[in-house]
C-alpha positions in Angstrom: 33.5 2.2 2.3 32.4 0.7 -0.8 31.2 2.8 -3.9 27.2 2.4 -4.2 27.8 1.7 -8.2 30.2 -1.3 -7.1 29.5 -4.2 -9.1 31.9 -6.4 -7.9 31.6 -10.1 -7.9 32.5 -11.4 -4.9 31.5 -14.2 -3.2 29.8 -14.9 0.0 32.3 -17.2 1.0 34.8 -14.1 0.7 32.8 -12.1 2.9 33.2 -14.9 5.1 37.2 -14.6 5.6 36.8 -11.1 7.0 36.2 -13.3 10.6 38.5 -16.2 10.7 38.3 -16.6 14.4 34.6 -16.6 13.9 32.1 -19.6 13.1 29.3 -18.7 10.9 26.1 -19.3 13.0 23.8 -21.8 12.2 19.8 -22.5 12.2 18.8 -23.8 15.5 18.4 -27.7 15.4 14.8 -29.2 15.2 13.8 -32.5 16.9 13.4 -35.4 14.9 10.4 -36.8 15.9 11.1 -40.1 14.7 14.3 -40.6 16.2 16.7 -40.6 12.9 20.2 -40.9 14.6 21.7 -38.8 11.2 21.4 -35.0 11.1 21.5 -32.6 8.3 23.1 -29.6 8.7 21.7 -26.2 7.1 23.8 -24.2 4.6 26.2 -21.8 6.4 24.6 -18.1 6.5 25.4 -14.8 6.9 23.8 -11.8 8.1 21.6 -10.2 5.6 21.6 -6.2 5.2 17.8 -6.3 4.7 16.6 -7.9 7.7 19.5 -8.4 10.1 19.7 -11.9 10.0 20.6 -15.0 7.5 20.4 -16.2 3.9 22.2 -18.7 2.1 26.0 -18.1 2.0 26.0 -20.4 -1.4 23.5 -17.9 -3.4 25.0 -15.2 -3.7 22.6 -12.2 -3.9 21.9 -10.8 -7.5 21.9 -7.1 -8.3 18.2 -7.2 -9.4 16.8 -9.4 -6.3 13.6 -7.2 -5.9 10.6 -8.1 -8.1 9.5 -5.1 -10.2 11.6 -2.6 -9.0 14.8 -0.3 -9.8 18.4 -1.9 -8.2 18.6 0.8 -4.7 21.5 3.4 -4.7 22.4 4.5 -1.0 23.5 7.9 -2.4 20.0 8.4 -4.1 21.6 8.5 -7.8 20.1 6.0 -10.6 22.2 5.3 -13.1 22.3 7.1 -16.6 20.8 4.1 -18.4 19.6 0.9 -17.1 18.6 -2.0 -19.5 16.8 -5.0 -18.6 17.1 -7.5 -20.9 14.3 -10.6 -21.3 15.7 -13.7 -19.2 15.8 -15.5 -22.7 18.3 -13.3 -24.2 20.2 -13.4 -27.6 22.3 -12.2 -30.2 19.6 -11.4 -31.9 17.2 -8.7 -32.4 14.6 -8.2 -29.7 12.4 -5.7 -28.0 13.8 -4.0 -24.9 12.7 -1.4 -22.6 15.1 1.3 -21.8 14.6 3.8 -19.2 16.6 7.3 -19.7 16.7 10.3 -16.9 13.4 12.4 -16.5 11.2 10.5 -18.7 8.2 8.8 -17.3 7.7 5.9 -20.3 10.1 3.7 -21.8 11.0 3.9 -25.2 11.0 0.4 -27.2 13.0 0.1 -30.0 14.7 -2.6 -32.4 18.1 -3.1 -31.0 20.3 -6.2 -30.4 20.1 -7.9 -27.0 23.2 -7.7 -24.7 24.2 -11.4 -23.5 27.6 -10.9 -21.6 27.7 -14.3 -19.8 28.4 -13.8 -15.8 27.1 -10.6 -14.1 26.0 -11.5 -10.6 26.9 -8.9 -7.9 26.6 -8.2 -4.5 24.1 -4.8 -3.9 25.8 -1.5 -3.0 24.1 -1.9 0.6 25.3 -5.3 1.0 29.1 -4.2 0.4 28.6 -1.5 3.0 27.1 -4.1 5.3 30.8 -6.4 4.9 32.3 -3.0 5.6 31.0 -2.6 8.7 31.4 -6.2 10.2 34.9 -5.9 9.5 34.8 -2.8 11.3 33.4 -4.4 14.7 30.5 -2.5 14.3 28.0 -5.8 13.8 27.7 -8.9 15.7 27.2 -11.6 13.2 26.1 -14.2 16.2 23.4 -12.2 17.8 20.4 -13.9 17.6 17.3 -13.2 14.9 14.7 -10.7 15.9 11.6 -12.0 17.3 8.7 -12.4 14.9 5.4 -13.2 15.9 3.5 -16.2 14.0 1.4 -15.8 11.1 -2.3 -15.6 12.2 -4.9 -18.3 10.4 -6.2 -15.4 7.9 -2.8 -14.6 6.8 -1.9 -18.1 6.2 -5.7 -18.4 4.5 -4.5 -15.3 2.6 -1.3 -16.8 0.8 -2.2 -19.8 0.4 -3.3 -19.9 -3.4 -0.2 -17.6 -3.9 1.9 -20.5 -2.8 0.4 -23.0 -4.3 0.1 -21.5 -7.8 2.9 -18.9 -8.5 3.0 -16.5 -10.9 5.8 -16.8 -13.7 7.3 -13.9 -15.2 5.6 -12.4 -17.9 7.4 -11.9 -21.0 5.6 -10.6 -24.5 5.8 -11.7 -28.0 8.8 -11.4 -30.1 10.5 -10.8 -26.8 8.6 -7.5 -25.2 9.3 -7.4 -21.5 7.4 -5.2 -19.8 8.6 -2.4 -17.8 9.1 -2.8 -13.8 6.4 -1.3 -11.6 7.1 1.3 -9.3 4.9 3.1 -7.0 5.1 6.8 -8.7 5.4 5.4 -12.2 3.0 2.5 -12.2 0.0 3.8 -13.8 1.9 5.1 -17.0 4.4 1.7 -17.1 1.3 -0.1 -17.4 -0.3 1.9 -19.8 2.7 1.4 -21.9 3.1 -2.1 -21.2 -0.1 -2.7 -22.7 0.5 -1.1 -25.8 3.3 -2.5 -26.4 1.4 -6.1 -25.8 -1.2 -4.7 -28.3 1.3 -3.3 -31.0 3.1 -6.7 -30.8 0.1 -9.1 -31.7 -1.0 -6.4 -34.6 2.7 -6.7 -35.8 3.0 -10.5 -35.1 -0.3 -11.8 -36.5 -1.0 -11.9 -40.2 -3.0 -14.1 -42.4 -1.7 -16.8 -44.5 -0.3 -14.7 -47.8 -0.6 -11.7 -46.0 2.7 -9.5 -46.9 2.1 -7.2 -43.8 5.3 -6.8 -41.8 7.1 -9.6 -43.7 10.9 -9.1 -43.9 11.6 -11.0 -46.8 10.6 -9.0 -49.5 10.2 -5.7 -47.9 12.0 -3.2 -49.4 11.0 0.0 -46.8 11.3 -0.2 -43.0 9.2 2.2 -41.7 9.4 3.6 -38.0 6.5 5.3 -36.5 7.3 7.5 -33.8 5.1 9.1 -31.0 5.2 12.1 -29.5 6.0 10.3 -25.7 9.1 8.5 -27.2 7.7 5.3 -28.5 8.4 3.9 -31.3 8.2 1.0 -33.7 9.1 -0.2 -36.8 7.9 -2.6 -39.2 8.7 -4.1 -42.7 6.7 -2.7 -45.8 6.3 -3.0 -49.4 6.8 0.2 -51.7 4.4 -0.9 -54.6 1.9 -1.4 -52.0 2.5 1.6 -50.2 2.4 4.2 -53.1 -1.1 2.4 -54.4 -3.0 3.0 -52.0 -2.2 6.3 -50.7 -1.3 9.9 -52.2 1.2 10.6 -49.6 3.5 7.5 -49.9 2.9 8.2 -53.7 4.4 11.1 -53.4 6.8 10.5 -50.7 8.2 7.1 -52.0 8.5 8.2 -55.7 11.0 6.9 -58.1 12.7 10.0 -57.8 13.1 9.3 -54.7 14.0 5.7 -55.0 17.3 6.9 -57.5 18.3 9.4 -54.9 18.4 6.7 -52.3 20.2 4.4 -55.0 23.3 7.1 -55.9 23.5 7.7 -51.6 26.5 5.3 -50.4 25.8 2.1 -48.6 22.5 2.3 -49.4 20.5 -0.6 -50.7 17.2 -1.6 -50.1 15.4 -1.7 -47.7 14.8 2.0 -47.4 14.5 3.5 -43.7 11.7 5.8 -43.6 10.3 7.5 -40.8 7.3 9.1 -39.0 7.3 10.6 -36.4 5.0 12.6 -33.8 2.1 10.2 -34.7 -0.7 10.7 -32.3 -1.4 7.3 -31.9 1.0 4.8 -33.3 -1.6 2.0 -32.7 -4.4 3.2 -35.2 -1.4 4.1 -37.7 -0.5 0.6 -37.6 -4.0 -0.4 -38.2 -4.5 2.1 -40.8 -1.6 0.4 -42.8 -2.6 -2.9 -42.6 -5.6 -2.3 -44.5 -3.5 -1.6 -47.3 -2.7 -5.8 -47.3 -6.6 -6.6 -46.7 -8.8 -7.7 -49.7 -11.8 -7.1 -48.0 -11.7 -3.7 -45.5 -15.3 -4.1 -44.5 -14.9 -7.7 -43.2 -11.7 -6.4 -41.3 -13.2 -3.2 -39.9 -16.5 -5.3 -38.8 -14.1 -6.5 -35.8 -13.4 -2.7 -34.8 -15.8 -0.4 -32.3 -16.5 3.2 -33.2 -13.7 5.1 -31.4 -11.4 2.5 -33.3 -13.0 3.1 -36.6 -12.9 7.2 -36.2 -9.3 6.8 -35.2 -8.7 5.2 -38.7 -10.8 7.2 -40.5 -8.2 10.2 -39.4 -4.9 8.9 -40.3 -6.1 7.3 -43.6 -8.0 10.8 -44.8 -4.2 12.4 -43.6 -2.6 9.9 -45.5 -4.7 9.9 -48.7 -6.1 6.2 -48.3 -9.3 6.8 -50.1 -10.3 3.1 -49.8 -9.9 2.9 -46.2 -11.6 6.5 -45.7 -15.2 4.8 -47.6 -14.8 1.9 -45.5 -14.9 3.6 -42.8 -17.9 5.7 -43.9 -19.7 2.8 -45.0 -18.8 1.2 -41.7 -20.0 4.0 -39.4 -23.2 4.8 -41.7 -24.5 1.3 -40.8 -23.0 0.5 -37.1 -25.3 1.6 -34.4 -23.6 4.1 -32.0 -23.5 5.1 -28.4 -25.1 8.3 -27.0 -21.4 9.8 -26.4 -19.8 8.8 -29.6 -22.6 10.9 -31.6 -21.1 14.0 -31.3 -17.4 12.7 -31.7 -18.7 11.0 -35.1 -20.2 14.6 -36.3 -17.4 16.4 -35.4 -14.3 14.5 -36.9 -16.8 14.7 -40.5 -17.0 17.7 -40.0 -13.2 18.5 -39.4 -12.4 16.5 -42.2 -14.9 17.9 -44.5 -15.3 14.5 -46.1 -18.9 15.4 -48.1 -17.6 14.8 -51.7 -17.2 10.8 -50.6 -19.9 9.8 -48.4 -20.1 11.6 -45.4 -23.5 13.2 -45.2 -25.4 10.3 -45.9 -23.6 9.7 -41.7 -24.4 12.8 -40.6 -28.3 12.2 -42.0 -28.4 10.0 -38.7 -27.9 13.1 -36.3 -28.3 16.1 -38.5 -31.9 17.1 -39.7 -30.2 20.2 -41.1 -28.5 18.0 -43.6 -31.8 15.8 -45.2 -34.3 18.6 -45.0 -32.6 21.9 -45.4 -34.5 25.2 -44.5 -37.5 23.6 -43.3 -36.4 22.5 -40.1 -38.0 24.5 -37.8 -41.3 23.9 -39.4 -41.2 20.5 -39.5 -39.9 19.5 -36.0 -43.2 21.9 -34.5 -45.3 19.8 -36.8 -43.4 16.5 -35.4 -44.0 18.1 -31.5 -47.8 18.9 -32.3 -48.3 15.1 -33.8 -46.8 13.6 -30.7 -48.7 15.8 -28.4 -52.1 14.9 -29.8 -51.1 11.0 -29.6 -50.2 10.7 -26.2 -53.8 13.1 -25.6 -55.7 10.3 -27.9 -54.0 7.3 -26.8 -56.0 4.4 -25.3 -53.2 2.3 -23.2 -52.9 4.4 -19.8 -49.6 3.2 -18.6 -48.3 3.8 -21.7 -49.8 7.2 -21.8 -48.3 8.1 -18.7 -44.9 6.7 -19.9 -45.0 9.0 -22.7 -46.3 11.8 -21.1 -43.1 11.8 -19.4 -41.0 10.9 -22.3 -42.0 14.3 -24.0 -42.3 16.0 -21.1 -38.4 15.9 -20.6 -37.4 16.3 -24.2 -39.5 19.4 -24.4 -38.2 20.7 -21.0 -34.4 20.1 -22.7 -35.8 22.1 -25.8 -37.4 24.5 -24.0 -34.9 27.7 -25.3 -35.5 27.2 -29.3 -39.3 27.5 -29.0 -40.3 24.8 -31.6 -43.1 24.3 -30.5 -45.6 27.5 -30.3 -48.0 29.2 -27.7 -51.1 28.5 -30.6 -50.4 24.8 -30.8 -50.3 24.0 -27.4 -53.8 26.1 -26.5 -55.2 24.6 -29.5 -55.1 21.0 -27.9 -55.9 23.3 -24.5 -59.4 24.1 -26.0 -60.1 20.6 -27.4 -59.3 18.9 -24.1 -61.3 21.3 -22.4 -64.5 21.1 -24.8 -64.2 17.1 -24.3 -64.4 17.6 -20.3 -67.4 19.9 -20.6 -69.3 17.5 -22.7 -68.6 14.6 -20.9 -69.3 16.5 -17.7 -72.7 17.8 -18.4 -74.0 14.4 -19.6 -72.9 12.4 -16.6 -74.2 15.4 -14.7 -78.1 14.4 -16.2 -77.0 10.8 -15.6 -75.9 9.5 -18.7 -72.8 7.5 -17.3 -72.1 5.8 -20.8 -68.9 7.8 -21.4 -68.0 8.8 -17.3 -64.7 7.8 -18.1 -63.5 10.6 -20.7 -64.0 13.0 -17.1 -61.1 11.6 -15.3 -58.8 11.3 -19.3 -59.8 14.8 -20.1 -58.9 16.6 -16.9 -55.5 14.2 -16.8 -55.1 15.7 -20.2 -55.3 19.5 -19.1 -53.4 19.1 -16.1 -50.6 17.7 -18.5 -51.0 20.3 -20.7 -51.1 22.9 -17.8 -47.4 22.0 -16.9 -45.9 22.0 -20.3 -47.7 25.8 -20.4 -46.6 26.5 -17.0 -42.9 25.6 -17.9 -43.2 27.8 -21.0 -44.2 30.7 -19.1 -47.2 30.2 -21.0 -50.2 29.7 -18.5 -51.6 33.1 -17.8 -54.5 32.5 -20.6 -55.2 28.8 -19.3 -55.5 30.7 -15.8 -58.3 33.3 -17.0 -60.0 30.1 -18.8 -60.6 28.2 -16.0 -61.3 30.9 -13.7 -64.3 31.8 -16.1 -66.0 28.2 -16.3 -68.6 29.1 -13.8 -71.0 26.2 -15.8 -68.5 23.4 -15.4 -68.6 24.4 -11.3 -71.9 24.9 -10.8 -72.6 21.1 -12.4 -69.6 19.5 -10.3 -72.2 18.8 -7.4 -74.4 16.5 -9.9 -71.5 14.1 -10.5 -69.8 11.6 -7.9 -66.6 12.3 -6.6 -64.9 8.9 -7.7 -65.5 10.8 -11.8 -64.7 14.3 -10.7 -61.9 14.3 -8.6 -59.2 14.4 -11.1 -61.2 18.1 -12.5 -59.7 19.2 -8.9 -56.2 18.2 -9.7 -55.9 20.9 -12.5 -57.5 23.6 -9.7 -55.0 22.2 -7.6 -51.8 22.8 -10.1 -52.9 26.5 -10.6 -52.6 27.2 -6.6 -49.4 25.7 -6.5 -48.2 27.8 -9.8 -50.0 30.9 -8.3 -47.8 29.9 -4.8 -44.5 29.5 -6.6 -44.9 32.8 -8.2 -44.9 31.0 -11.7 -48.3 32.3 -12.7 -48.6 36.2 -12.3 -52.2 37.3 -13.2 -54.4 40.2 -11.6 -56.1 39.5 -8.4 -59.5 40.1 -9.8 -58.3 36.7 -11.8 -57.0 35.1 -9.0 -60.2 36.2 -6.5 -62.6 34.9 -9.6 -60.4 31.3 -9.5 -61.1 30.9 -5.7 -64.6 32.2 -6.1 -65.6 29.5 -8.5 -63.5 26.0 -7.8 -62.7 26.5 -4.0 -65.8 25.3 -3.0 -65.3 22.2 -5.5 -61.9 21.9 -4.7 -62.6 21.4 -0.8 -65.7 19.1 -1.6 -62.8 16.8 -3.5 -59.9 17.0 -1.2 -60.5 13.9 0.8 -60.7 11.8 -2.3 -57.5 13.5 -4.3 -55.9 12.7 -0.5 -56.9 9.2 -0.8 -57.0 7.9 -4.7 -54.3 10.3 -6.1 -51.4 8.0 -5.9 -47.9 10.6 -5.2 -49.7 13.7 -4.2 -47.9 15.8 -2.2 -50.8 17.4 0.4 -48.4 20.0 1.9 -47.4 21.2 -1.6 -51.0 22.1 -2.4 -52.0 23.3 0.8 -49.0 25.7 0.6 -50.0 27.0 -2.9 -53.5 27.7 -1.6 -52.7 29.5 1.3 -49.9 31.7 -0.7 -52.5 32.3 -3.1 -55.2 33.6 -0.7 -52.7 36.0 0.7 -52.1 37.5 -2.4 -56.1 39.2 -2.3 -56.8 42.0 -0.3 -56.6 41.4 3.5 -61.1 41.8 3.1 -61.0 38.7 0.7 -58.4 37.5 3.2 -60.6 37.7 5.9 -63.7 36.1 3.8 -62.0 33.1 2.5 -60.4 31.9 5.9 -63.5 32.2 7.9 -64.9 30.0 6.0 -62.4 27.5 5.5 -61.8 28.0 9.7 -65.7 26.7 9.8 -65.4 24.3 7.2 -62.4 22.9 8.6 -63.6 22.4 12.2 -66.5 20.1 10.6 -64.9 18.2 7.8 -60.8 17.5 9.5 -58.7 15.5 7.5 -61.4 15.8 4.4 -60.6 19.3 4.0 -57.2 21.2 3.4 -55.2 22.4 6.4 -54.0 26.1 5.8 -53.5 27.2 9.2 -50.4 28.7 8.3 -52.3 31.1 6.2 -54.7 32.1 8.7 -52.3 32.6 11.2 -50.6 35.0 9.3 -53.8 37.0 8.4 -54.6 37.0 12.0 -51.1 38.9 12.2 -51.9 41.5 10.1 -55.5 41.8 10.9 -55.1 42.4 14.4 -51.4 42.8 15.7 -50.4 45.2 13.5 -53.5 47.2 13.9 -53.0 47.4 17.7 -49.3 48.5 16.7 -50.9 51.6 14.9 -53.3 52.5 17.9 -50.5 51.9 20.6 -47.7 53.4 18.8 -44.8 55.3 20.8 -44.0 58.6 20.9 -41.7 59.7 18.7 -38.6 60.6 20.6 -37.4 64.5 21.0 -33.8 65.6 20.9 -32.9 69.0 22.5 -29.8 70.3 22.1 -27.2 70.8 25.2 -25.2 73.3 25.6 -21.7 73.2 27.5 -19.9 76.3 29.2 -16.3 76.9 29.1 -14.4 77.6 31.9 
């Protein structure tokens, strides 16, 4: 049997002499509708390895017959190296993909193009196919096997692959890319379009533009990364040495006579680089050198780009295209995830002697107003908090309300803003919803308004204290405004209502367990708003737009059974009365009263009928 690394080129007409007794089969003969006495005869065939039946016996089969993939080895070997050379192939120099054992991307590199004329072959697993029809193991007459017809959405399906075809794509300055395969895809096409990018940087250049131009180059510099790739491009010394410290140093005339005394060495120069993390942005970051004006060029760049620049040419020593790039990202606006990769390459780089803080100004308040930080952003906290409280726009209110309401939940650990400040704008909010309260109380209804804004105001401010851990005080305040109650009869529910709400939030927090205060403070709460709070329920049920009913009526039954099972006992009698008159207008806390009528009663029968305690007398056993 046939080797699998055969590459013999034999023909399919040789194959055929393996039979001569036998006639190649032919295609089955269609009817010619209109009767034309001459016939064509197909192309003799032979059976095909791959699906057991015919293909041309004048095209022979080439090695590489399968699109994007590696030639198939029946004894699961690949060959050392395999090269695949563009179809347009020359003497010349040209980029080519090579693929070596074990590594997962393909290395492109400057090296002349292989064009040995001839080099169709049959596949390994075709030979071993002729092998076994001479054997007498195949029938090459037995007929195709049966396929069933394409169905009208498969046809539907290829149809605009038929009718427009892809070609073959082949890069600039002769790039191929690298065949697809299904465990190496991903990376191939990663590489593939580098290599597509690295090309057009490399190919394109202005009119006058020196970059990459081999005529009067005099160094040849490779860039190497650390995955194998690698390129190489044509530079100019002078250039090279006045823009950056290292090629200064490097590419000195030192150097230049030691290259000059070496043998069978004349310009230009082979210098390399290798382990470059990114061979792209190195590239870039070199052919700012050639550009007259670097902001124009880097104006065409993103951010990640433009940091990726800034690196190389602050390695390198490029201290024009390091200020272009500061200049660039001082004035570019950034995204919310490229902040903290922009303050933390400055700061690696340490780049404050040549621009670099007036960037990190834009993110840094540590950097334009030193010590005073902390100061300054309570006094920024306390101004937007009396803004949103003094604001005459509603929806915008409650936008902003929300706004700050987040960015001091996110800030909550560095306490900028303190316990003072926030019970400061407590008191006046509370002082506003008093006087308001009493006049529209003796009828004056000139100013009813500030009622409902006030107490919106409080309740805001209850959460932020609530969050804070903070509320304990605002909790003995409110308890204690027996005036404000005993007036909240004298005003119509459509103005009062929302002074409910903020009786409402402390249940809840009281429920939660996020307000902890003595039950004399939380008896004296109940004692003064419940009645107010029950009289408002049906219109907080009905106008509050997004109240949650349960929530509240939760909270208030948690905080009744926090009293003393007396107070217990005094509050839901009442409400038990109350509720059987007023329904869906009052609070539903059944759930609290059943579980005071638990440990009223149940548990005090317990106690009367408990058991006797059980006696254990000790047995004694007799030996025998």
């Amino acid at each position: 049997m046939a080797t699998a690394t055969s590459t013999s080129t034999t023909t399919a007409a040789a194959a055929l002499k393996a039979h001569p007794h036998q006639q190649p089969p032919t295609k089955p003969r269609r009817r010619n509708n209109n009767n034309n006495p001459t016939r064509k005869l197909d192309p003799p065939t032979i059976v095909s390895p791959e699906n057991s039946w015919c293909c041309p016996a004048s095209k022979p089969i080439p090695t590489h017959s399968r699109r994007g993939g590696l030639p198939i080895d029946p004894t699961g070997e690949l060959d050392p190296v395999e090269d695949y050379p563009s179809p347009n192939s020359s003497p010349s120099s040209s980029f080519r993909i090579r693929f070596s054992p074990g590594s997962l991307s393909p290395v492109m590199d400057f090296t002349p193009a292989l064009s040995n004329g001839h080099n169709d072959s049959y596949n390994s697993s075709f030979t071993r196919f002729n092998s076994m029809l001479n054997a007498g193991l195949l029938n090459p007459m037995s007929p195709p096997p049966p396929r069933s017809s394409p169905t009208l959405f498969e046809m539907m399906a290829s149809e605009p692959e038929m009718a427009n075809p892809k070609p073959a794509q082949i890069h600039q300055n002769g790039v191929a890319p690298p065949p697809r395969t299904t465990h190496m895809g991903l990376v191939q096409d990663k590489q593939a379009l580098m290599m597509q990018r690295v090309s057009d940087l490399l190919g394109s250049r202005s009119p006058g533009n020196q970059f990459n131009d081999q005529t009067n180059s005099d160094i040849k510099l490779t860039l190497s990364s650390k995955d194998g790739f690698s390129v190489s491009m044509s530079l100019h010394r002078p250039i090279l040495i006045a823009h950056s410290r290292f090629f200064a140093v490097k590419l000195s005339d030192r150097w230049v006579k030691q290259q000059r005394t070496t043998p069978s060495s004349s310009p230009p120069y082979n210098v390399e680089i290798a382990d470059c993390d990114d061979v792209e942005v190195y590239i870039e970051a070199l052919r700012l050198m050639y550009c007259k004006d670097l902001r124009k060029r880097l104006m065409k760049e993103d951010v990640p780009k433009v940091l990726g620049i800034l690196k190389v040419s602050a390695a390198i020593g490029f201290d024009a295209g390091v200020l272009s790039c500061l200049e660039y990202l001082e004035a570019a606006p950034w995204a919310e995830e490229e902040e903290e990769k922009v303050a933390s390459l400055l700061s690696e780089l340490r780049l404050e002697g040549v621009g670099a803080g007036e960037v990190l100004k834009r993110v840094s308040l540590e950097v334009a107003n030193g010590t005073e930080e902390g100061n300054d952003n309570e006094e920024v906290l306390v101004k937007l908090l009396h803004v949103v409280l003094e604001g005459k726009d509603e929806k915008a209110r409650r936008e902003m309300k929300g706004l700050v309401t987040k960015m001091l939940r996110e800030n909550s650990s560095h306490n900028e803003l303190r316990k003072e400040s926030l019970y400061s704008a407590c008191d006046g909010c509370l002082q506003l919803l008093c006087h308001h309260f009493s006049r529209a109380a003796e009828a004056d209804l000139k100013d009813v308004g500030q009622i409902a804004r006030q107490a919106d105001n409080l309740h805001w401010i209850l959460d932020i204290l609530i969050d804070r851990q903070m509320a304990e005080d605002f909790l003995k305040t409110w308890a204690s405004q027996t005036e404000l109650s005993e007036s909240h009869s004298k005003v119509a529910a459509v103005h009062r209502y929302e002074v409910s709400r903020v009786t409402a939030r402390l249940f809840v927090g009281i429920g939660k367990g996020q307000l902890l205060a003595s039950k004399d403070v939380r008896f004296l709460l109940l004692r003064t708003w419940l009645v107010p709070f029950y009289d408002d329920f049906g219109w907080m049920r009905r106008a509050s737009k997004g109240l949650d009913r349960h929530l509240i009526e939760d909270g208030l039954s948690n905080t009744i059974l926090t009293l003393p099972l007396a107070w217990q006992q005094e509050i839901l009698l009442a409400w038990f009365n109350r509720f059987l008159n007023s329904g869906e207008d009052c609070p539903n806390i059944q759930r609290g009263f059943e579980v005071w009528w638990r440990r009223s009663f149940w548990r005090r029968n317990g106690e009367q009928e408990r058991p006797r305690p059980l006696r254990i007398t000790a047995a004694t056993i007799e030996k025998q």
